[in-house]
BAKOL-365398 format. One record per residue (C-alpha): residue number from 1; x, z, y; residue in three letters. Coordinates in Angstrom, 1 decimal. Layout:
  pos       x       z       y  code
  NUM       X       Z       Y   ALA
...
This chain:
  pos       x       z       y  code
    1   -27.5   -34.8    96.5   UNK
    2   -25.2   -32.9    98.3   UNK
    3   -22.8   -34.1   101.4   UNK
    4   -19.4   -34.8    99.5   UNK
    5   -16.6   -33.2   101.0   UNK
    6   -12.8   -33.2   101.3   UNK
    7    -9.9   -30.6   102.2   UNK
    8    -7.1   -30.2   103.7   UNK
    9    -6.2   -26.7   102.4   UNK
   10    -4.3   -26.7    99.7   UNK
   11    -4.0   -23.5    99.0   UNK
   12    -6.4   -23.9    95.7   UNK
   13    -5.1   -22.3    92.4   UNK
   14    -4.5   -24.6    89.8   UNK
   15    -4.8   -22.5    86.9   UNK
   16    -7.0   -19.5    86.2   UNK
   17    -5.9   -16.9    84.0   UNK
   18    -8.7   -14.2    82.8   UNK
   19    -7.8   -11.0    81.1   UNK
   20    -9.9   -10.9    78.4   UNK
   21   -10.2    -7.2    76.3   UNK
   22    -7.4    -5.1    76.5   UNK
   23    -3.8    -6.6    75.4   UNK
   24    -5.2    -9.5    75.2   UNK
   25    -4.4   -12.4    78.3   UNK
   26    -5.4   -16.2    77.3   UNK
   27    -5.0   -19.3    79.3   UNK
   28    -7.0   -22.8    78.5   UNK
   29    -5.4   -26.5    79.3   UNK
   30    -8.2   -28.3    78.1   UNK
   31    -6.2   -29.6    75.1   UNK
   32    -3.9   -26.6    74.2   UNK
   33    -4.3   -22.8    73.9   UNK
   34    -2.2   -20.4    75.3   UNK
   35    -1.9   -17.0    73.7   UNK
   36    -0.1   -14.3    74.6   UNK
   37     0.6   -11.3    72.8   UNK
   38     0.3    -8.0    74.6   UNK
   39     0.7    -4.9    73.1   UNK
   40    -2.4    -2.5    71.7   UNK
   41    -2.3     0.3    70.3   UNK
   42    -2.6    -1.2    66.8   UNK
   43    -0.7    -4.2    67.5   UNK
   44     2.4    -5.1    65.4   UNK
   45     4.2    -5.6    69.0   UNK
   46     4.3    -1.5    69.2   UNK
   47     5.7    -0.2    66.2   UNK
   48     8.3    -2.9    66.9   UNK
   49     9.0    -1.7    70.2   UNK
   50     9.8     2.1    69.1   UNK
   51    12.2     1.0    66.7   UNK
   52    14.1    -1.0    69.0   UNK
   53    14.1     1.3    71.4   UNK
   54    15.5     3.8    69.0   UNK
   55    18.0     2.2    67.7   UNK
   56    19.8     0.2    70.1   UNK
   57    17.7    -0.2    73.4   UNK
   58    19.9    -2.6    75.2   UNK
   59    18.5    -5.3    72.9   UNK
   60    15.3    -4.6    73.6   UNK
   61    14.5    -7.5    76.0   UNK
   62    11.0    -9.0    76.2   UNK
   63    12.2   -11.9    74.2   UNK
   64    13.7    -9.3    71.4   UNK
   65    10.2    -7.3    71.1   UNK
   66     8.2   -10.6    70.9   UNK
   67    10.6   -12.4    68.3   UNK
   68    10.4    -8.9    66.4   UNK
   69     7.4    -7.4    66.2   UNK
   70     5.0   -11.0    67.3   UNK
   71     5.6   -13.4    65.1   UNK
   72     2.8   -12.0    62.6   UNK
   73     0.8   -12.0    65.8   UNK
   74     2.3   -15.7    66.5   UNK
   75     1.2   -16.5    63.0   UNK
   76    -2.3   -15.3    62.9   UNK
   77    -2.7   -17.4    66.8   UNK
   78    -0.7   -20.1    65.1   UNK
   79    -4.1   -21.8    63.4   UNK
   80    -6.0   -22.2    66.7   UNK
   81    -3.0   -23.6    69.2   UNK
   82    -5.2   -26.6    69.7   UNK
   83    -8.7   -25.4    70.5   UNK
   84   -10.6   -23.6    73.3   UNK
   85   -10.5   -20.4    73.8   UNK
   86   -13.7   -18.5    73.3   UNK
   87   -15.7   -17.0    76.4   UNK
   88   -15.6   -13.7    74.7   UNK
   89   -16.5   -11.3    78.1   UNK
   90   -18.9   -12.0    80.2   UNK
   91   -18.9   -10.8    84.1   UNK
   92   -20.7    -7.5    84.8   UNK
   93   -22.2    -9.2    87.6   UNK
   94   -23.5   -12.2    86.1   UNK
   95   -23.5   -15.2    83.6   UNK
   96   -20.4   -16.9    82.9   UNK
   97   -19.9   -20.4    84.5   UNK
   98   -17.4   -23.5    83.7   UNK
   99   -15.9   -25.7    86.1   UNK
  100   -15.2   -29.5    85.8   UNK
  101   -15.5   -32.6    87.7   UNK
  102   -18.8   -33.6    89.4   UNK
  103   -21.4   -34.9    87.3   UNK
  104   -23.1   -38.0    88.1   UNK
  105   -26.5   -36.9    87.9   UNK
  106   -26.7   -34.1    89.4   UNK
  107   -30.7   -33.6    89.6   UNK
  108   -32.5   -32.3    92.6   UNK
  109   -31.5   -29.3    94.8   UNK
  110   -32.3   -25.8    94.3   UNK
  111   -31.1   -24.3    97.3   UNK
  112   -27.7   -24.5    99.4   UNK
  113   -25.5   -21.5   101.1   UNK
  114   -23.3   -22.5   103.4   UNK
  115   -20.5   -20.3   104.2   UNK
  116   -20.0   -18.7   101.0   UNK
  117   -17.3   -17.9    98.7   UNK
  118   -17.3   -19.7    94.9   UNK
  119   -18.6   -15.5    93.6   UNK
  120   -21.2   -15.1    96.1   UNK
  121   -22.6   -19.1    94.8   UNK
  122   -22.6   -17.8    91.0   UNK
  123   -24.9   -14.7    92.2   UNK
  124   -27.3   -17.2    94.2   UNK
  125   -27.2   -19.1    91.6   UNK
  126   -28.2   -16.5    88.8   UNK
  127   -30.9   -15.3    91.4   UNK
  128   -32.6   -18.7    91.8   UNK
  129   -34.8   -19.2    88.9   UNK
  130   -34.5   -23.1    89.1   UNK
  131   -30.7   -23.1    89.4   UNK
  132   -29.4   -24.9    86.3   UNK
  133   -25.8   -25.8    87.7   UNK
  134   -24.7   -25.7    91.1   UNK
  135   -21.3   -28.0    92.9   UNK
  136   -19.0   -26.2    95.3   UNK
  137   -16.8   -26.9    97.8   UNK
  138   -13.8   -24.8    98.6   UNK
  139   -13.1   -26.7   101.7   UNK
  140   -16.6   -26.0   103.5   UNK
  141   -17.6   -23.2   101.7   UNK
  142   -20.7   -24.4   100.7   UNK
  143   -23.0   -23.9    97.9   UNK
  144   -25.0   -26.6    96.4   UNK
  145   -26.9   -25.5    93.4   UNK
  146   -29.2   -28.0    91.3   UNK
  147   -31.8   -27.8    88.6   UNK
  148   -30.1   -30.3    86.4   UNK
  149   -28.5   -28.7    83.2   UNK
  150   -24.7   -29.8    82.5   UNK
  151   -22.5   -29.9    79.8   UNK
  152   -19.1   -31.0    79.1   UNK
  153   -20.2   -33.9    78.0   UNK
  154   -21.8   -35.1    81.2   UNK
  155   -21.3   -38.1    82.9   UNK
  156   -18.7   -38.0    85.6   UNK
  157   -19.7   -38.9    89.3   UNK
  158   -17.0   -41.8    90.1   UNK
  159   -13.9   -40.0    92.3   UNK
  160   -14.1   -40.6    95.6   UNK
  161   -11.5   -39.8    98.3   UNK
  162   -13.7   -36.9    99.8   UNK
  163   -14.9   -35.4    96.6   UNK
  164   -11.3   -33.7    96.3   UNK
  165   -12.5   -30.0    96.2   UNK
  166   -16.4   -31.0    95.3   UNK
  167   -16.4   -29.3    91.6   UNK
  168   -20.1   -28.9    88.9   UNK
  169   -20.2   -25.3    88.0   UNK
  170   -22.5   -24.6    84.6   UNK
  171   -23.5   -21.3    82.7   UNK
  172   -22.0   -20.9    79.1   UNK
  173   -22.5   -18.6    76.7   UNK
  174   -20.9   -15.5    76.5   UNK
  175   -19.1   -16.5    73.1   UNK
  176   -19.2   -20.1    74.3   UNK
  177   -15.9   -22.2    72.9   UNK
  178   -16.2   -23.8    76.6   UNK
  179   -12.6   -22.7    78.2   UNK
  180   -13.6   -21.7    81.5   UNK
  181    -9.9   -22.9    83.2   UNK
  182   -10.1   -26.4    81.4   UNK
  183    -8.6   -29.0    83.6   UNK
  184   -12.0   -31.1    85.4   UNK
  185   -11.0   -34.5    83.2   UNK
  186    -8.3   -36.4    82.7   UNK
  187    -7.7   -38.1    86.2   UNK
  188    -8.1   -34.2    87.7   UNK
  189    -6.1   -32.5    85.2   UNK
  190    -3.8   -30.0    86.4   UNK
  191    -1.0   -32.0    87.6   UNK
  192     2.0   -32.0    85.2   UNK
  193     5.9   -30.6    86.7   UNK
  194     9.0   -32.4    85.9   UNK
  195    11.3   -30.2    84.0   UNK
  196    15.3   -29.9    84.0   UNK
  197    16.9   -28.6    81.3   UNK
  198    20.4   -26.1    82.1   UNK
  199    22.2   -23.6    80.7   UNK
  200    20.4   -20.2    80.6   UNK
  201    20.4   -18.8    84.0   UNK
  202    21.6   -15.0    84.5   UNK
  203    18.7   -14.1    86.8   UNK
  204    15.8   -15.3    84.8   UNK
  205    13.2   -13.1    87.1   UNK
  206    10.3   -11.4    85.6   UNK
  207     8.5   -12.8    82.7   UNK
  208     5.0   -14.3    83.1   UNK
  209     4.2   -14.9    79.8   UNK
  210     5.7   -15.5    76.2   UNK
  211     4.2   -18.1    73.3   UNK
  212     5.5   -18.8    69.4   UNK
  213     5.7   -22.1    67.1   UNK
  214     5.0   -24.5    70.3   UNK
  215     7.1   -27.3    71.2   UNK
  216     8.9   -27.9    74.3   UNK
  217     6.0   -29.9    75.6   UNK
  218     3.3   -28.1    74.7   UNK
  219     5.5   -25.1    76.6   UNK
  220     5.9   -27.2    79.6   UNK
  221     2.1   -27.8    79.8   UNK
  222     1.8   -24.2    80.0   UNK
  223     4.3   -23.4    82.5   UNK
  224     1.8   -26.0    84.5   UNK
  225    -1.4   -24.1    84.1   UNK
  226     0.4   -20.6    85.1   UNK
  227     0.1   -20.4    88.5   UNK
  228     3.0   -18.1    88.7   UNK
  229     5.4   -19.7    86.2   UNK
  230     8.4   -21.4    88.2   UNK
  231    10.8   -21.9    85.3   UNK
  232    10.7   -21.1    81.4   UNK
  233    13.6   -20.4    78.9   UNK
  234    13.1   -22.0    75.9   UNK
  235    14.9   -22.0    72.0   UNK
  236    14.0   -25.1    69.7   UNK
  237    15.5   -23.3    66.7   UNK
  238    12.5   -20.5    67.4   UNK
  239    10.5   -22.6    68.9   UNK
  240    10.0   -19.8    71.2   UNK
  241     9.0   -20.1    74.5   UNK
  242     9.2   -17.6    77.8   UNK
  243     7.7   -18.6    80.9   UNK
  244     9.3   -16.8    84.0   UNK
  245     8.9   -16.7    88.2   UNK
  246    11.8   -17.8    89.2   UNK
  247    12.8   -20.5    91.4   UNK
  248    16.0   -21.5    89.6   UNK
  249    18.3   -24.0    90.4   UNK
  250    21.2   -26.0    89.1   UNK
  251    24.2   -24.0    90.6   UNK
  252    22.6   -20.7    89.9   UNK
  253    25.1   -18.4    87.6   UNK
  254    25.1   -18.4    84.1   UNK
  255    23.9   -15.9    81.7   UNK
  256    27.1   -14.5    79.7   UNK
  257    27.4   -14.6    77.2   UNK
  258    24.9   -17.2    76.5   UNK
  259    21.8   -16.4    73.3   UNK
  260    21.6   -18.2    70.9   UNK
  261    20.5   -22.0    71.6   UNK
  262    18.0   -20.6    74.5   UNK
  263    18.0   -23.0    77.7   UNK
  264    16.2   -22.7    80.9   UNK
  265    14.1   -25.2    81.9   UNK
  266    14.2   -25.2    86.1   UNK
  267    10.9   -26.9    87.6   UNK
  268    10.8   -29.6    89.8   UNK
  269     8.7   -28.7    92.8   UNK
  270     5.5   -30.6    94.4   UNK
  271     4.3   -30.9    97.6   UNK
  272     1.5   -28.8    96.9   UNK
  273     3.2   -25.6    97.2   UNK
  274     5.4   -26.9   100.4   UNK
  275     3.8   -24.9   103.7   UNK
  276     4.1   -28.0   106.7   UNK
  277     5.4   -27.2   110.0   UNK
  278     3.2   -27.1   113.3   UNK
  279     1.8   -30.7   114.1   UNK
  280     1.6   -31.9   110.4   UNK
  281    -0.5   -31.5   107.2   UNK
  282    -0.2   -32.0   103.9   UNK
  283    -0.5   -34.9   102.4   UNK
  284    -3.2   -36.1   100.3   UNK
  285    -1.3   -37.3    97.1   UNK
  286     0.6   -33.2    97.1   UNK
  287    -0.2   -32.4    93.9   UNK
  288     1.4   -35.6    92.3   UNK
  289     4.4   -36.0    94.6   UNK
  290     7.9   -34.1    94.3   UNK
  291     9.3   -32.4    96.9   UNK
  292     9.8   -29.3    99.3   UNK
  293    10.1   -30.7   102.7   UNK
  294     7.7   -31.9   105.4   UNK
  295     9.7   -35.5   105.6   UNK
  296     8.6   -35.9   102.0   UNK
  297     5.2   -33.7   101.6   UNK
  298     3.8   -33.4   105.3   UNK
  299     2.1   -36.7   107.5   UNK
  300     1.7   -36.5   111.1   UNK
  301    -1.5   -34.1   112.7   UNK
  302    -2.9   -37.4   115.8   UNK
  303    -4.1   -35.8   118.9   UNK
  304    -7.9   -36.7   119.6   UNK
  305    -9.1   -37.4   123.2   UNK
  306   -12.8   -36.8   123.7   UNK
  307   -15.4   -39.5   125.6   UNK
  308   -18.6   -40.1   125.7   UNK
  309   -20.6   -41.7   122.7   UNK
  310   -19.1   -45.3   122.1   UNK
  311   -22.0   -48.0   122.3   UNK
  312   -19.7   -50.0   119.1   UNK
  313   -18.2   -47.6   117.1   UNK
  314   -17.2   -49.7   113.9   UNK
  315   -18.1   -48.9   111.0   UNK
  316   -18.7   -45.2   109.5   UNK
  317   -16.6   -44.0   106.6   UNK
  318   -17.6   -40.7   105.8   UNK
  319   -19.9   -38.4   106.8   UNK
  320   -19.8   -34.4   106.3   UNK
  321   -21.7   -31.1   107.8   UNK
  322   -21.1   -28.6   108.7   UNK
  323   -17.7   -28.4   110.1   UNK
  324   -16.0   -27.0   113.0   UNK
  325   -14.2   -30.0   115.5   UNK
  326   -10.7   -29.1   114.2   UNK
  327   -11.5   -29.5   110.7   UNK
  328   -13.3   -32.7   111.9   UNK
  329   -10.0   -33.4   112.9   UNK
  330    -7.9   -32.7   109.4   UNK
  331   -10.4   -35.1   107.8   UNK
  332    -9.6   -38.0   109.9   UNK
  333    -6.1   -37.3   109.3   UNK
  334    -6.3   -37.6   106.2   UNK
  335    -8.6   -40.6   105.5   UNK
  336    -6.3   -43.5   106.4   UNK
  337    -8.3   -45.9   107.6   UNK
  338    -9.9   -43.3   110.2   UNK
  339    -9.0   -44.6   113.5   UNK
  340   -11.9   -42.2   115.4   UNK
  341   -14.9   -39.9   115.0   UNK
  342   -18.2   -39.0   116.5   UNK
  343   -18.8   -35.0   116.6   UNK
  344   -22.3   -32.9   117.4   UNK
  345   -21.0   -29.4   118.7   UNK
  346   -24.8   -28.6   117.8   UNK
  347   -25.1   -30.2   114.3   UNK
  348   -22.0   -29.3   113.0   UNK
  349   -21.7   -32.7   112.2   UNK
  350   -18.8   -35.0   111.8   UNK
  351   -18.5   -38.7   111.1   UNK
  352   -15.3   -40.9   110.8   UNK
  353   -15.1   -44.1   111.9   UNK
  354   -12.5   -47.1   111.4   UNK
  355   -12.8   -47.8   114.8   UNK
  356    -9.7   -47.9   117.3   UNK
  357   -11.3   -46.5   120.6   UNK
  358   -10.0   -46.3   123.6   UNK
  359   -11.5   -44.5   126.5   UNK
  360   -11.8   -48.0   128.4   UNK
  361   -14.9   -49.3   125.9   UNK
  362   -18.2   -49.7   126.9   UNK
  363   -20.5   -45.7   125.8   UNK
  364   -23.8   -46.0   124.0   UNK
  365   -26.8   -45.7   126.8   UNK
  366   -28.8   -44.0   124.8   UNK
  367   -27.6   -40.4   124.5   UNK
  368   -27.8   -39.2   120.9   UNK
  369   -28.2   -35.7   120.9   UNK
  370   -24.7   -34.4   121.7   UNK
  371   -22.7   -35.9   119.9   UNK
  372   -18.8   -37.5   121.6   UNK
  373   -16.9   -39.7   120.2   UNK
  374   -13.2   -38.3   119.9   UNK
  375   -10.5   -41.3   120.5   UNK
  376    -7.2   -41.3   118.2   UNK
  377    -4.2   -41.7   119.9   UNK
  378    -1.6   -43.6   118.5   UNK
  379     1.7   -42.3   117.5   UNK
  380     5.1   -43.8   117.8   UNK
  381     6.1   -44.3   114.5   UNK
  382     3.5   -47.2   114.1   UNK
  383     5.1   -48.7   117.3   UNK
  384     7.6   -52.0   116.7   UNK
  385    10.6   -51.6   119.1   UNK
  386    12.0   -54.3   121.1   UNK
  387    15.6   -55.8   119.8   UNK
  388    18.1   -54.3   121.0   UNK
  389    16.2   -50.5   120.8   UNK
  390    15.7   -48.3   117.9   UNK
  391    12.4   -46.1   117.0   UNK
  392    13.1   -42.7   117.4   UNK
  393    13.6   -40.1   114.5   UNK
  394    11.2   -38.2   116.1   UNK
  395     8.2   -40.9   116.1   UNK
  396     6.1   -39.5   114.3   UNK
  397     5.6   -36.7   116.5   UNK
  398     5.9   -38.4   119.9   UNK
  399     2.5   -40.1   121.4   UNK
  400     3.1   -43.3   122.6   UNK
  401     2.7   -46.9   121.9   UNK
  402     5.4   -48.1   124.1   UNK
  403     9.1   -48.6   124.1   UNK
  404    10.0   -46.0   126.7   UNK
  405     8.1   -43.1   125.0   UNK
  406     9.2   -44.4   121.1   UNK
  407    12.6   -46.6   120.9   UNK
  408    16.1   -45.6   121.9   UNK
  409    18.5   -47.9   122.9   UNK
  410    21.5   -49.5   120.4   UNK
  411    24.6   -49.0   121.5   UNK
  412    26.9   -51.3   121.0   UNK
  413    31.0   -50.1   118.9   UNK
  414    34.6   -50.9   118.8   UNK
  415    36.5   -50.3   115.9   UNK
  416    40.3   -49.2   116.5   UNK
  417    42.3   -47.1   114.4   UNK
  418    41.7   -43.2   113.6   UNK
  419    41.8   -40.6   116.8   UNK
  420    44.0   -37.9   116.5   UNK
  421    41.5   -35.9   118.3   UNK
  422    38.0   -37.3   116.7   UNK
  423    35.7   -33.8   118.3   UNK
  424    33.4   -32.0   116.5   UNK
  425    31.3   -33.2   113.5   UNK
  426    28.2   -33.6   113.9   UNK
  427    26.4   -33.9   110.6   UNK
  428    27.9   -33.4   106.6   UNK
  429    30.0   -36.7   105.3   UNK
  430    26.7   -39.4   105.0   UNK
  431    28.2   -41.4   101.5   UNK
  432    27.0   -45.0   100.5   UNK
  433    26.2   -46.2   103.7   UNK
  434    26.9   -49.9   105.3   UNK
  435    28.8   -49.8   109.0   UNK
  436    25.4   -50.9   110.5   UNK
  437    23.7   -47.7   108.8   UNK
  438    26.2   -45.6   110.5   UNK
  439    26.3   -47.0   114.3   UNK
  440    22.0   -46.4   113.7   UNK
  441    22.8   -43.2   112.4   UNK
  442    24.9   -42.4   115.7   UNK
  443    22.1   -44.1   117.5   UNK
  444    20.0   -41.4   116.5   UNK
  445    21.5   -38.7   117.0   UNK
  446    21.4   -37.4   120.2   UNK
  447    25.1   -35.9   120.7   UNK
  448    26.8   -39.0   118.5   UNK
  449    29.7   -40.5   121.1   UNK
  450    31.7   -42.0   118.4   UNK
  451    32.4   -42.1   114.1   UNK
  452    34.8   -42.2   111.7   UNK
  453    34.0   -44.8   108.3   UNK
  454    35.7   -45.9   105.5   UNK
  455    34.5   -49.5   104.1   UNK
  456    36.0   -48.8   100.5   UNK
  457    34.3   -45.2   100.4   UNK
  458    31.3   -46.0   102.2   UNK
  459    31.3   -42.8   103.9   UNK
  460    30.0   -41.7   108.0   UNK
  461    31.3   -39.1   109.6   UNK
  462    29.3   -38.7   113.4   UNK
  463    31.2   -37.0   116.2   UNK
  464    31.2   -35.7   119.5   UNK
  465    33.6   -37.0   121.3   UNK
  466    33.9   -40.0   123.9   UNK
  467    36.8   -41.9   122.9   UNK
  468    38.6   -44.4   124.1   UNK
  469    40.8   -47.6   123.0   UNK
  470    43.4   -45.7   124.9   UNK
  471    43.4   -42.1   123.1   UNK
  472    46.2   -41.3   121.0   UNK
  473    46.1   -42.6   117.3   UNK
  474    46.0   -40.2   114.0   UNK
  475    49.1   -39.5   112.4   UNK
  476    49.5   -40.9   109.8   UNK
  477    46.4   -42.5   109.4   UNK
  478    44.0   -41.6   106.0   UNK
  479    42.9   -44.2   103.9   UNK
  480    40.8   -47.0   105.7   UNK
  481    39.5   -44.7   108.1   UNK
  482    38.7   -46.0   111.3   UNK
  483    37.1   -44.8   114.8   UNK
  484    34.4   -46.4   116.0   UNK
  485    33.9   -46.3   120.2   UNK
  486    30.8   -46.1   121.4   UNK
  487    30.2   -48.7   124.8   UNK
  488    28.6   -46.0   127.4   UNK
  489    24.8   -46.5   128.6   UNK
  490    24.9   -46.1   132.3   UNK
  491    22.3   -43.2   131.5   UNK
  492    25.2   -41.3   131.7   UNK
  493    27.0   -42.2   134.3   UNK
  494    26.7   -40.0   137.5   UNK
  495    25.9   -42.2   140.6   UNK
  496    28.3   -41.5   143.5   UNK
  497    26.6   -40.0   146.9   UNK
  498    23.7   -42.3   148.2   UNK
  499    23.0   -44.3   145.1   UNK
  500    20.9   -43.7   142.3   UNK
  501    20.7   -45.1   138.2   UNK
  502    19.1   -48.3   137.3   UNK
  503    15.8   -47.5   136.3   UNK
  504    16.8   -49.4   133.2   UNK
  505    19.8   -47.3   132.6   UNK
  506    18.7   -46.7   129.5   UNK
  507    18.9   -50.3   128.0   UNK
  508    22.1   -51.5   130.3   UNK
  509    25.7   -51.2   128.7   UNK
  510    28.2   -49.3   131.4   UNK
  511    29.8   -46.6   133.2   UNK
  512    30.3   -47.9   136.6   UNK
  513    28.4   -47.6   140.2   UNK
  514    28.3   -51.4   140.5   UNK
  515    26.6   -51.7   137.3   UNK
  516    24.7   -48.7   136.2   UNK
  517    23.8   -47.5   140.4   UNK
  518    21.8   -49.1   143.2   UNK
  519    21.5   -47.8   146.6   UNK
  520    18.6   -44.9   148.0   UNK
């Protein structure tokens, strides 16, 4: 069988549309049709449109035309809202194929491309006599094609962390009632959006597609499986429902006057659409986790150190050809108990390991080939600090498994009453936080010299300015406000001529030459 594989692009479309014969577009969800009435020239839609637009054309909205001329469209679809569509058009090019998960048997190979698109592996496979099926990896872009005929119906192959983007491809019949977009199974299905309802929003954006007599469910189900939908409005006295590309959100402005008892629904992103910053990827788990920002959706890219071939190199996880080092790399990443790999420049050829090398341990005498074994190194945020430091925000960034390269030191505070001058803020009011949440939170933040809190509102303001138990007091004082001193590290005290800091400045409390200096 072929080498499984997994990705870490997730730039993979999660619903397929195909445009079927003119005016017609359809969608499949495995368990739910999607029809959408475009106009024809003998459509009902048409001879609804010219009337509108001859009698009063500002009503004429793509929600108007629809309600107007498509309900006997609507109707006639209405019957067959819960089958497959129909294959009805075969490619020029080709036979039609259907995607699901992998199948369990898969037979015995009839050829493999590697470095091909999911197209160019359809044509191989119609131009290979014993090609029955084929699997395909988007991640590799490789082509595995088999002799074994698959249906449906198949057995599954039992999901595996690196068989994310292996899928079984299988011709169907031109007027096949196999849905070629049909989610793999249940467990791959086209992960489902959380929706918010609101009033309708004014800016709407451009409709993607428009469906009567469904309910709200079945229309959020098919906001999921358009790849462009972002939002949808939706009435439940028409049961009508209008699925749109915008990104709306709660404070957008309102549509006025409002129609009828039409709501938008907003969608709740994932992580799957959320683009990580440099020195992170995407995590695994995207497609099923809610979110838009790398804290949330993005884990930490390690650095890898190459050596020579360890002689003990634990125990192998996963192996997977070919694939360039870097991509080698992302797979590590994302298998969590990878702790190190060995890569052949040569073969292509990468295989994980649970092992946590260091470039101390004894190499393998026997040189296999070219392969190196690339060591892991650690990053901060799985380092424990000392008491008495902190782990940076930063950790998971930073290399290091020690407490000068990961921790920061805690300061110590004395409360006093509110500063008349209290500096700049430094961050918006932080709400339902303890005191000792607020003196970490001006820990951590590099310019924090002092804070403002309020025990009965639980609210942290951080701010800039050095205070003292001397400076002048707020007049009057507001609520039970009160400022909190930071004690000084002597890492900021300048040294007078011929002494220099501590080198523990970092960790000592003070801002004097006797205790923060030493001499030359």
């Amino acid at each position: 069988s072929s080498a499984p594989t997994l990705g870490s692009s997730r730039g993979r479309s999660i619903a397929r549309t195909h445009l079927r014969s003119v005016g017609m577009l359809t969608v499949a969800t495995g368990s739910m049709l999607a029809a959408a009435v475009i106009a024809s020239a003998s459509s009902p839609w048409t001879s609804a449109q010219a009337e509108c637009l001859a009698t009063s054309p500002s009503r004429c909205s793509a929600e108007h035309l629809l309600l107007q001329g498509g309900r006997e469209l609507a109707s006639k679809h209405a019957k067959t809202k819960h089958e497959h569509l129909s294959a009805e058009t075969p490619q020029a090019d080709g036979r039609l194929y259907a995607r699901r998960s992998l199948v369990a048997d898969e037979g015995n190979g009839a050829g493999t491309r590697h470095g091909v698109s999911l197209d160019e592996c359809k044509v191989a496979c119609d131009s290979e006599p014993a090609c029955r099926s084929f699997s395909y990896s988007d991640f590799s872009k490789t082509c595995y094609m088999k002799d074994q005929e698959v249906t449906m119906e198949s057995a599954p192959k039992e999901r595996r962390t690196w068989d994310w983007h292996l899928r079984t491809y299988f011709p169907v019949a031109p007027n096949s009632t196999v849905a070629l977009s049909m989610p793999v199974n249940d467990s791959e299905a086209v992960p489902g959006h959380r929706y918010v309802e609101r009033t309708l929003s004014a800016n709407e954006g451009r409709g993607v597609h428009a469906e009567l007599q469904v309910t709200l469910a079945e229309c959020e189900k098919l906001c999921d499986v358009m790849e462009a939908c972002r939002s949808f409005t939706y009435s439940a006295t028409q049961r009508a429902c209008f699925l749109k590309d915008a990104i709306v959100a709660m404070e957008d402005a309102a549509r006025v006057p409002q129609y009828l008892d039409y709501k938008t629904y907003i969608q709740v992103q994932l992580c799957n659409s959320h683009v990580c910053a440099e020195g992170t990827i995407l995590r695994l788990d995207a497609d099923s986790v809610e979110g838009k920002d790398d804290e949330t959706c993005c884990q930490p890219k390690h650095s890898y150190s190459e050596r020579t071939l360890l002689a003990n190199e634990g125990h192998e996880i996963y192996a997977e050809f070919p694939v360039t080092l870097a991509e080698c790399e992302d797979l590590c990443d994302l298998t969590g108990t990878c702790r190190s790999f060995a890569y052949s420049t040569e073969q292509q050829s990468c295989h994980l390991k649970d092992k946590a090398a260091t470039m101390e341990d004894a190499e393998r005498a026997d040189r296999n080939l070219d392969y190196k074994t690339y060591v892991q190194l650690p990053l901060c945020s799985s380092h424990v600090c000392a008491e008495g430091t902190i782990l940076r925000l930063d950790a998971a960034s930073i290399l290091g498994q020690d407490g000068e390269a990961c921790c920061l030191p805690r300061h110590s505070y004395a409360d006093r009453t509110l500063v008349a001058n209290e500096g700049r803020g430094l961050s918006m009011e932080s709400h339902h936080l303890t005191l000792t949440e607020c003196e970490e939170l001006c820990d951590l933040t590099l310019a924090c010299r002092s804070f403002a809190y309020s025990a009965e509102q639980q609210s942290c303001y951080l701010k800039d300015a050095s205070v003292t138990m001397e400076d002048a007091a707020r007049v009057p004082q507001h609520l039970d406000y009160k400022t909190y001193v930071q004690d000084p590290l002597c890492s900021n005290h300048a040294c007078n001529s011929g002494m220099v800091l501590r080198a523990n400045a970092t960790a000592i409390l003070g801002d004097d030459d006797e205790t923060c200096c030493e001499s030359r």
